[in-house]
C-alpha positions as CSV (number, residue, x, y, z in Angstrom):
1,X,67.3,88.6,87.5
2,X,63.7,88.4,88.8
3,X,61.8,85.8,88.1
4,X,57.9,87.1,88.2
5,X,55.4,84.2,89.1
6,X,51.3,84.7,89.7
7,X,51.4,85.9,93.1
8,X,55.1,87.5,93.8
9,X,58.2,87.4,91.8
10,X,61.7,85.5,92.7
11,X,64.0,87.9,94.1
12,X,67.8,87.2,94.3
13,X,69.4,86.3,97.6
14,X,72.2,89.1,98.7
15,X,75.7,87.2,99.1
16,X,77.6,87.6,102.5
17,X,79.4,90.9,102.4
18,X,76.6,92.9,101.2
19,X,76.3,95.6,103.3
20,X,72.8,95.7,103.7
21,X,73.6,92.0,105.2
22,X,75.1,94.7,108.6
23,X,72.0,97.4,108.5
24,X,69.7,97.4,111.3
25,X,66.1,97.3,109.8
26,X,63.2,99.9,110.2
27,X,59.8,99.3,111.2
28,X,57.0,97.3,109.0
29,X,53.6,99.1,108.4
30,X,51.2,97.7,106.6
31,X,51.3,98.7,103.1
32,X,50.6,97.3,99.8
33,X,54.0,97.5,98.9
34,X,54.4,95.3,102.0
35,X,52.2,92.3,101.2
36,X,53.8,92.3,97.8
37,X,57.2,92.0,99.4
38,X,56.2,89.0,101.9
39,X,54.6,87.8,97.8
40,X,57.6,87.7,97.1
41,X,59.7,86.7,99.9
42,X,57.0,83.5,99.8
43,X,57.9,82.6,96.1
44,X,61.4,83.1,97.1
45,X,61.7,80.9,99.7
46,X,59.5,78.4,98.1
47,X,61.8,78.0,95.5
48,X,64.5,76.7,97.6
49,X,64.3,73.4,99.1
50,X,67.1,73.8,101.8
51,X,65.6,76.9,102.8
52,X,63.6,77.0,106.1
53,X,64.1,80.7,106.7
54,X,64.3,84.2,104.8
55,X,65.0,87.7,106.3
56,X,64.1,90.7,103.9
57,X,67.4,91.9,104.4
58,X,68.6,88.6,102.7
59,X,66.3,90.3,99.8
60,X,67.9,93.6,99.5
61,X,65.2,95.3,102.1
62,X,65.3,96.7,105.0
63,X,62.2,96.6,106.4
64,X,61.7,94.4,109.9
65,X,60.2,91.2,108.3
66,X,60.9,87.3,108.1
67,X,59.2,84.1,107.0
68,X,60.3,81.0,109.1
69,X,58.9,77.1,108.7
70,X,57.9,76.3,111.7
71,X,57.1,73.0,111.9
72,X,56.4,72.4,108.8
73,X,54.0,75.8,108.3
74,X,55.1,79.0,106.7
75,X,54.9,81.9,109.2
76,X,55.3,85.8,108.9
77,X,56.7,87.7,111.5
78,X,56.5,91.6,111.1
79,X,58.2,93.9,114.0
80,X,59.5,90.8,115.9
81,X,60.5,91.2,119.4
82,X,62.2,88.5,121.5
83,X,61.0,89.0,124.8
84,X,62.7,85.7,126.5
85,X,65.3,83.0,125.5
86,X,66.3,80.3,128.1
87,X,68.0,76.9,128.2
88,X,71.0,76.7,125.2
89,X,71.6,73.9,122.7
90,X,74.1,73.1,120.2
91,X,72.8,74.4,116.7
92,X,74.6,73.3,113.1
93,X,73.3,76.5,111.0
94,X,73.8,77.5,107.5
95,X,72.9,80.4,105.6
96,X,71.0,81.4,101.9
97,X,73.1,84.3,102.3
98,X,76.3,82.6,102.6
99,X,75.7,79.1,100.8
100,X,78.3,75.9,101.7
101,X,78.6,77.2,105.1
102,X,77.7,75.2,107.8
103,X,78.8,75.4,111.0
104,X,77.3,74.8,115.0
105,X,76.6,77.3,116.9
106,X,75.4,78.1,120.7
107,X,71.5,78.7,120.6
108,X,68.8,79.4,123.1
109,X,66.8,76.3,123.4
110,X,63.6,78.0,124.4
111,X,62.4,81.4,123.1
112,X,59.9,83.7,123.2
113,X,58.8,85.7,120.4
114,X,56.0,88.4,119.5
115,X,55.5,89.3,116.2
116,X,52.5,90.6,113.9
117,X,51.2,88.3,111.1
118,X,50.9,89.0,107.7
119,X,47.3,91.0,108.3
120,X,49.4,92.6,111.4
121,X,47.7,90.6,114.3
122,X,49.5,90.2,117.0
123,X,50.9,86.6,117.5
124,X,52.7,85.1,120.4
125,X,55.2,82.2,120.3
126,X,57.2,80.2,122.4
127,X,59.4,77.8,120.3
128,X,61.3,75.4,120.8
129,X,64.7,73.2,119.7
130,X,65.1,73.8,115.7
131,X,61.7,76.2,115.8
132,X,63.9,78.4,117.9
133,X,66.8,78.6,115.8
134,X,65.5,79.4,112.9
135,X,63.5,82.5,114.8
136,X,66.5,83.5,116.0
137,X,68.6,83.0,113.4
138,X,66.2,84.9,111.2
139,X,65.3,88.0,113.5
140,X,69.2,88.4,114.1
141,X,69.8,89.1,110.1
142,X,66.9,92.0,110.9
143,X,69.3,93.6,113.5
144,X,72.7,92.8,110.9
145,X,73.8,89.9,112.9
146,X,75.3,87.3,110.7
147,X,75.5,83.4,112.4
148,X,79.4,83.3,111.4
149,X,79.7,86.1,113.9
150,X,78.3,83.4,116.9
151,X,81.2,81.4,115.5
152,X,84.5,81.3,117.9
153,X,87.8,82.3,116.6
154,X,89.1,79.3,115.6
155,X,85.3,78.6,113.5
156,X,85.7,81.9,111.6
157,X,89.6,81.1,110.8
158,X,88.0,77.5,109.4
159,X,85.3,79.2,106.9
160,X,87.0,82.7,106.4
161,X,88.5,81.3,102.8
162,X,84.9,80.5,101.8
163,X,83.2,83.5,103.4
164,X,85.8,85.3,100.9
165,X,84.9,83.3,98.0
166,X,81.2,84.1,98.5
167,X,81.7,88.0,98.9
168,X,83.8,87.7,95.3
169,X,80.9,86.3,93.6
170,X,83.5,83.1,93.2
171,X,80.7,80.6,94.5
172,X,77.8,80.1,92.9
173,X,74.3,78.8,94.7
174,X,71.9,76.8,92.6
175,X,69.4,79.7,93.5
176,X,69.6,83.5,92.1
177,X,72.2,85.2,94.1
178,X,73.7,88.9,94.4
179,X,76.7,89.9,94.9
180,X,78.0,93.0,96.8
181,X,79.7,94.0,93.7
182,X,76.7,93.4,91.6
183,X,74.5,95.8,93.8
């Protein structure tokens, strides 16, 4: 199912209600086998237009890594920490992990985020509006926190048929998926 490409291989996206979707994730040291992981999280993510985001847990690892576009610029983030989130805006959020769903959600406006880069120098961000969102969506799928669980009661009664359909395997993404019966 892995596509291999010159600098890092397509892996499959993990389907909501794999379990390793709900793990908390372990430290990142900085290993060869984890450049070639952000490789291929980078040819992953590059692969799917919609995409602005990618945790490695969404790529069956759990190590404590994501890529976010910020702005328009691919970033790593290895060990993030959010130190400070202020302010709160109205967020409409999907998922690679749980495709067709879209729903809003209550997110810090402001955040701030430390973080190593992919040669594991320290970087400090404060982001803002989308920027934020997509931080925090991300670093929350590193700690097994889904978006659909931000949702109220009524929100997850609306998408639980889909969020059903996904964890069967019934939907299909136009990207490669896995399914928690196919892992």
């Amino acid at each position: 199912m892995e596509e291999k490409t010159k600098i890092g291989k397509i892996l499959p996206i993990v389907g909501y209600g794999s379990p390793i979707l709900r793990e908390v994730c372990i430290q990142v040291e900085n290993k060869p086998e984890v450049q070639q992981l952000i490789d291929d999280m980078i040819v992953t993510l590059a692969q799917i237009p919609t995409g602005c985001g990618l945790a490695s847990t969404q790529v069956n690892s759990n190590l404590a890594l994501f890529l976010a576009v910020l702005d328009g610029k691919l970033t790593v983030h290895n060990n993030p920490v959010i130190k400070k989130h202020r302010g709160s805006q109205k967020s409409n959020e999907g998922c690679l992990s749980i495709p067709s769903v879209y729903e809003v959600v209550d997110r810090p406006d402001i955040v701030d985020i430390v973080s190593y880069d992919r040669n594991f120098k320290e970087q400090k961000m404060r982001l803002r509006n989308f920027n934020s969102c997509i931080a925090l969506h991300e670093n929350m799928h590193l700690n097994g926190i889904l978006f659909t669980d931000l949702l109220t009661k009524v929100g997850r009664e609306q998408v639980a048929d889909k969020l059903s359909d996904i964890e069967k395997g019934i939907y299909k993404a136009n990207y490669p998926m896995i399914y928690p019966d196919n892992l």
